[in-house]
N, C-alpha and C positions, 0 to 999 in steps of 0.2 A: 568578499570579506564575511566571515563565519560572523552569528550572533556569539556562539559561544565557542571559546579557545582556550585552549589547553596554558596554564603557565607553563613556572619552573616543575612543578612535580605534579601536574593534571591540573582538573579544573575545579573551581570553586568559585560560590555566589553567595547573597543573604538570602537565608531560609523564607520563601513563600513572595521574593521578587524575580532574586533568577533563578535561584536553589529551589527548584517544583519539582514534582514529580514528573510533571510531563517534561521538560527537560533532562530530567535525569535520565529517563529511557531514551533521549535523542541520544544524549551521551554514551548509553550502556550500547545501544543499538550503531554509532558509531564505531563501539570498539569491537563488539562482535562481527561486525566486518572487517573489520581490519584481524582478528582472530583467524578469520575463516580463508581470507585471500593469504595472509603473509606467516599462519604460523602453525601448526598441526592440530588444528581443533580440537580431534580427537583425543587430546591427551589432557582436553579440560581446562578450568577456568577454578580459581579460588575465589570466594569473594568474603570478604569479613568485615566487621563494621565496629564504630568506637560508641562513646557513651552521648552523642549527638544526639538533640531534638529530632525523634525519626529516621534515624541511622537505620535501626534492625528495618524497618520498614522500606527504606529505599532499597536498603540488599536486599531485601525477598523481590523486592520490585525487576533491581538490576538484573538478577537471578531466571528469573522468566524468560526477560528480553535475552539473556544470553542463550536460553534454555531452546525458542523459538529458532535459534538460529544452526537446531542440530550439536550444540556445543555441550557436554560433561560438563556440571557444574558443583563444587562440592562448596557449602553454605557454612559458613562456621555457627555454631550450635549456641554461640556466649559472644560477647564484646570481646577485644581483643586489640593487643598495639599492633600497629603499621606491621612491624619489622616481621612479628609473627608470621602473617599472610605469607610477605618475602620469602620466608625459612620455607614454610609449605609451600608455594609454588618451584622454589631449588627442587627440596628433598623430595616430592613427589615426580619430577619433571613436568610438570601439569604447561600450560600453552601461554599460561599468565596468571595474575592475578588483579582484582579491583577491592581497595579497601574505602570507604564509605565515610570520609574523615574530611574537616577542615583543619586537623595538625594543629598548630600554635593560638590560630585564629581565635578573635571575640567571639563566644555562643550564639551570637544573629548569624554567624555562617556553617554552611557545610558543603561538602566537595567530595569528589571522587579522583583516588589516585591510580593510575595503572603501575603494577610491577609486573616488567619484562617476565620470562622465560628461568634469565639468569639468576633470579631473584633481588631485584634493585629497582631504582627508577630507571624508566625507557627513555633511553637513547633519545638525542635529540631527531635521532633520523627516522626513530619509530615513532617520537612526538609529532612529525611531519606527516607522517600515513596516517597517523589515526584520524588528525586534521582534516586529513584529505576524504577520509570515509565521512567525517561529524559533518562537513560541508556536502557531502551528497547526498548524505541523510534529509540537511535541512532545504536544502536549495527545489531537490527533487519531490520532498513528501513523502519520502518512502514511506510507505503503509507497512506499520507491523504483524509481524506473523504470529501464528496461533502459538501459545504456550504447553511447551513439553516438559508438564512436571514430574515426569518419570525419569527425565536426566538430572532433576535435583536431586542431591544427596544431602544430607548432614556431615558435618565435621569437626568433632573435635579440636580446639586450636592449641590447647594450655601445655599438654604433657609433651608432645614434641617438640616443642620450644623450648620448654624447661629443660627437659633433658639434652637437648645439645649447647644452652648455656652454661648448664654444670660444669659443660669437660673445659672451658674457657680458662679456669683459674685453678690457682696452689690451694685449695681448700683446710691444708694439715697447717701453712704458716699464716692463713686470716685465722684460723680457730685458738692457732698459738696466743698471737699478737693480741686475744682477750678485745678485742676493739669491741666497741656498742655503735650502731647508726639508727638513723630514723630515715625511711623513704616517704617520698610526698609524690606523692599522682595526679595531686589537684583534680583528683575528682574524673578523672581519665581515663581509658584504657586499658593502661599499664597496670592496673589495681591488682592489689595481691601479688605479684611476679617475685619482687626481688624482696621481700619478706622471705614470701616461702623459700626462697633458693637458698638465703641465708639461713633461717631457722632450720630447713631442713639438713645443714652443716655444721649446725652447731656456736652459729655467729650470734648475736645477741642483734637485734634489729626488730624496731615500731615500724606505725606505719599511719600518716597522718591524712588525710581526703580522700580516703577511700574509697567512699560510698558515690555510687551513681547520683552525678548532677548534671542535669545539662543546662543547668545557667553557669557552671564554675565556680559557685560560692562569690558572684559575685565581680570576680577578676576575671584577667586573658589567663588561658592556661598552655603559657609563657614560660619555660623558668628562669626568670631575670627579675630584677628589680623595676617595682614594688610587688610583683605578684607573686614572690615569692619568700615574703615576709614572714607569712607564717609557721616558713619551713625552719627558719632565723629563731624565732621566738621558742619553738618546739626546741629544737639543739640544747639552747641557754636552758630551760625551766628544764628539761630532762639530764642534762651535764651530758648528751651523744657525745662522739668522739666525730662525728662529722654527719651531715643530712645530706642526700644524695634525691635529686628531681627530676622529674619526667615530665613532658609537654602533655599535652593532652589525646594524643594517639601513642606516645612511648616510642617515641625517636629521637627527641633534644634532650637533653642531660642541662642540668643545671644542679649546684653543688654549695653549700654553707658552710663553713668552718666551726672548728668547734668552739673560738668566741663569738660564731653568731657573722662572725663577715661572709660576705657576697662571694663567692668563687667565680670567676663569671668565662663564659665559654673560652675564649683565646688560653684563658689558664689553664682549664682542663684541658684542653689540646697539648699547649705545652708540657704538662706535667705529663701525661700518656706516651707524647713521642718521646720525653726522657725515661720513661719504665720503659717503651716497649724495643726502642735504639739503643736505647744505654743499658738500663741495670741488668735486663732481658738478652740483650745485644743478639735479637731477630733479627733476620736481613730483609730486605728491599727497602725501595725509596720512600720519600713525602710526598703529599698532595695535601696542596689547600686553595681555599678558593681567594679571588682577590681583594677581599675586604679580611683577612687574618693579619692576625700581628705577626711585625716583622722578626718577630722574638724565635718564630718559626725557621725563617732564615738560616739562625746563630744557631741553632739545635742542628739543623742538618749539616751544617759546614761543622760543625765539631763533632760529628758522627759520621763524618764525610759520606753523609747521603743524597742522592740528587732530590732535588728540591721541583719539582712541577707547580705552578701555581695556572689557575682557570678560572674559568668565569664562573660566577656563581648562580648556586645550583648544584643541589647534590648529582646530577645527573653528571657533570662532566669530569667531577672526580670516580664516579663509579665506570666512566667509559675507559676513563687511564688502568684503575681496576682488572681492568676483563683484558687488556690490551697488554698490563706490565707489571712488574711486579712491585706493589706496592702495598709497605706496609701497616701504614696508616694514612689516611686521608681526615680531612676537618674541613667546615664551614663558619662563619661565625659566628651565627645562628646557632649554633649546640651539637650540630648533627654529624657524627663522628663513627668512622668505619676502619675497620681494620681485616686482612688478609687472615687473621685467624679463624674469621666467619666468612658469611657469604657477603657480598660487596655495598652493604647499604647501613646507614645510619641506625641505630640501636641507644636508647639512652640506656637500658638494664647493662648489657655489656661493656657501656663506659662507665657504668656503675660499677659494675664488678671489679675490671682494672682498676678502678680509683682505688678502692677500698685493696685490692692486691700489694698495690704500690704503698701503701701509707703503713701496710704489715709488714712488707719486706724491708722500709725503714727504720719504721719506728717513729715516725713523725708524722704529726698533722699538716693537714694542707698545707696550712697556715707556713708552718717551717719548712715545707716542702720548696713552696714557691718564693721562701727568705733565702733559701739555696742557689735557686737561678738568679734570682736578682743580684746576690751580690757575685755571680759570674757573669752575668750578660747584663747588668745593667736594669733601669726601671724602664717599662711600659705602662703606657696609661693609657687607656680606651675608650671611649665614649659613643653615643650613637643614639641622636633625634629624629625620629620620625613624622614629617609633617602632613600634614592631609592640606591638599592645595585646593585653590580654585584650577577651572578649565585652564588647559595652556601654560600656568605656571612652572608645570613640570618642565617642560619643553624650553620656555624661557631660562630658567636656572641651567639646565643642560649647557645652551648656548654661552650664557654670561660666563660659566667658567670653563666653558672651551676655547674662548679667545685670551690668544695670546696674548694681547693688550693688556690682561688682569697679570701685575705681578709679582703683586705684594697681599700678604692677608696680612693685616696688620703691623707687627714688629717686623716679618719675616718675608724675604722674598721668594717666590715662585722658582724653583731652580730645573724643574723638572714635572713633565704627567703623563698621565700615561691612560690608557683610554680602553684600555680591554674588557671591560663591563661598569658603565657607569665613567666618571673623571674624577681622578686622583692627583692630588695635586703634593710635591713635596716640598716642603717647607723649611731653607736652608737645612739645618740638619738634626733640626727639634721633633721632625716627625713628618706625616701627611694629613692630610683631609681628603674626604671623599665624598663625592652625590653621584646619587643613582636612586632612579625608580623604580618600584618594588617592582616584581615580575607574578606577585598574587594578588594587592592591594593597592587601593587611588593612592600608593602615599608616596613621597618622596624621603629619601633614609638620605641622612647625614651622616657620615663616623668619619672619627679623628681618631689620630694615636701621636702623642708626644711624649718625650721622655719624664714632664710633670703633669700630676694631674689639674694645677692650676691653669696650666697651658692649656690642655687638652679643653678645658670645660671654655676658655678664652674664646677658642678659634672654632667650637660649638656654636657658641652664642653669637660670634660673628656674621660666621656665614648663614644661621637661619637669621640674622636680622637681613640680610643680602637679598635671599629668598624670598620673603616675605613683601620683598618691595618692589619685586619685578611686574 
């Protein structure tokens, strides 16, 4: 058993307990072997890094150890989001890429991600080799080799990114539609992106945490509620016509209406596969992971699209990706891919569609999502994340795995289903779900019922359930 392992999208610890340096070259020095046995070294290594406590410095760090290993490294020159890296390791065919991020995560953490080849998250079968290198790295001692700073490069990351987002969207019917946004970065990444992509088209667009923090002002940089309040506040005191947000590496999307309501990710999925299925009418399937609303369902049967749902993790919708042809994929978590890019999660891109879709109506969110409701009915979503004692996890696991449980409150257990995590449906007011997180000690609750009194009911149930194991 490794010390350290890869999750859902690489690894990550808190800065200066596991998140070290010397750790971090076990890890670099892990992947460099695995570089060098399973992929054509030669053809390089991207590494780019976000607005993290010592991010530029662990890349120059990673950078070396890649360097040592005979491998091209080209080092991006600025901060930069996740997605960016992705594009440049696609567009250059480079052997991979590592970005130097803890994504969503609170400021005590930072992590390293690998994107494959194909520019995405690596396969679970590639998360298995790397594994398999990081444990013989540590097991053995391998002693590290000399640093060859003459295969480090510099890289520009900003202008080939921008430039193949541009071609993404109707730029002549958002300039029509006169619409105004504000983007928020929380301090991120992503800073400056979808400003400029808009202002430089003519769009009317702020831009609110911009500025390099790595405490985050304070919050997770999240975009959900409450961290994302003061995207909320900015909307209303400026009259935007919608705020549009990005995590803190520029892969989750998070969204505010223009009275200042929460948009919260299951909607933005929904609203995209109806631009990009319906008003769009693009072809291929869905993909969502198995904590999405079932609202997703109703969209693809009324677009008679096949519908894949997987375990969560952007990785196993980017496998369906590269495998078939699929036009959109979502997670619930914010992180949202579409075939019109390369196969990975982008918050600026779902940025851009959003605001695409609100031009080519004529409506705000708000009324966008008054539209499906009154065809598909209300969704209500909800989702607690508990940080447990030892063993609790496991415990909860078990309690609603047995059959025996079969009633949660008013409602009996009619069905579940176990494919990441236990879900449990709940006559036919909705479900409930637990599962342990695959980055962090915690254990995640979500519900979906058709009220949201319900929904917050059978929240509050089952973490009292949990809580007493």
């Amino acid at each position: 058993m490794t010390s350290i392992q890869f999750g859902t999208d690489g690894w990550r610890g808190v800065i200066a307990d596991d998140f070290t340096f010397a750790n971090a070259r076990i890890v670099a020095q892990g992947i460099a072997r695995y570089v060098v046995r399973c992929e054509d070294a030669r053809k390089g290594v991207i590494i780019g890094y976000d607005h993290r406590f010592a991010s530029d410095e662990i890349a120059s760090t990673a950078a070396e150890v890649l360097s040592a290993s005979g491998t091209p490294v080209f080092l991006t020159d600025k901060p930069c989001p996740t997605p960016a890296v992705s594009l440049l390791v696609k567009q250059r065919s480079a052997a991979g890429g590592l970005m130097i991020t803890a994504s969503h995560n609170p400021y005590q953490w930072n992590g390293i991600k690998y994107k494959a080849s194909y520019g995405s998250s690596a396969l679970p079968s590639i998360v298995a080799q790397i594994e398999q290198e990081l444990d013989v790295v540590q097991k053995e001692n391998v002693p590290p080799l000399p640093t060859r700073k003459n295969l480090i490069q510099p890289l520009e990351p900003r202008a080939p990114y921008l430039d193949t987002l541009e071609r993404l969207v109707d730029w002549r019917r958002l300039r029509d539609a006169k619409l105004r946004f504000v983007s928020d970065v929380m301090h991120g990444s992503a800073t400056g992106l979808l400003v400029e992509l808009f202002r430089r088209n003519g769009v009317a667009c702020d831009e609110i945490r911009g500025t390099r923090d790595p405490l985050f002002g304070g919050v997770h940089p999240e975009p959900i509620e409450p961290h994302i309040d003061a995207l909320s506040k900015a909307v209303l005191e400026g009259k935007f016509d919608a705020g549009l947000c990005a995590d803190g590496d520029g892969d989750r999307i998070g969204a505010i209406d223009r009275d200042g309501t929460f948009v919260n990710p299951h909607q933005i999925f929904a609203l995209l596969v109806w631009h990009l299925a319906g008003t769009r009418n693009l072809p291929g399937d869905i993909a969502k992971t198995f904590s999405v609303t079932k609202l997703i369902d109703k969209l693809a049967a009324k677009f008679c699209r096949k519908l894949h749902e997987t375990p969560i993790g952007f990785k196993y919708i980017c496998e369906l990706m590269l495998e078939q042809n699929i036009l959109i994929g979502g997670e619930e978590s914010g992180g949202i891919g579409t075939n019109l890019y390369i196969p990975e999660r982008d918050a600026t891109v779902s940025a851009l569609l959003l605001a695409e879709l609100m031009a080519w109506h004529g409506k705000s969110l708000g009324e966008l999502l008054a539209v499906l409701t009154a065809e598909f009915g209300e969704y209500h979503y909800g989702r607690v994340d508990l940080d447990l004692k030892p063993g609790q996890k496991e415990k909860a696991i078990a309690y609603f795995s047995n059959t025996k449980l079969d009633r949660i409150l008013d409602w009996k257990v009619v069905r579940r289903e176990d494919m990441d995590g236990i879900k449990l449906y709940l006559d036919d007011v909705g479900w409930v779900m637990i599962r342990a997180s695959g980055t962090e000690n915690l254990l995640r609750v979500y519900c979906e019922t058709s009220k949201l009194e319900t929904t917050q009911r059978v929240l509050v149930a089952v973490t009292k359930i949990v809580q007493t194991l």
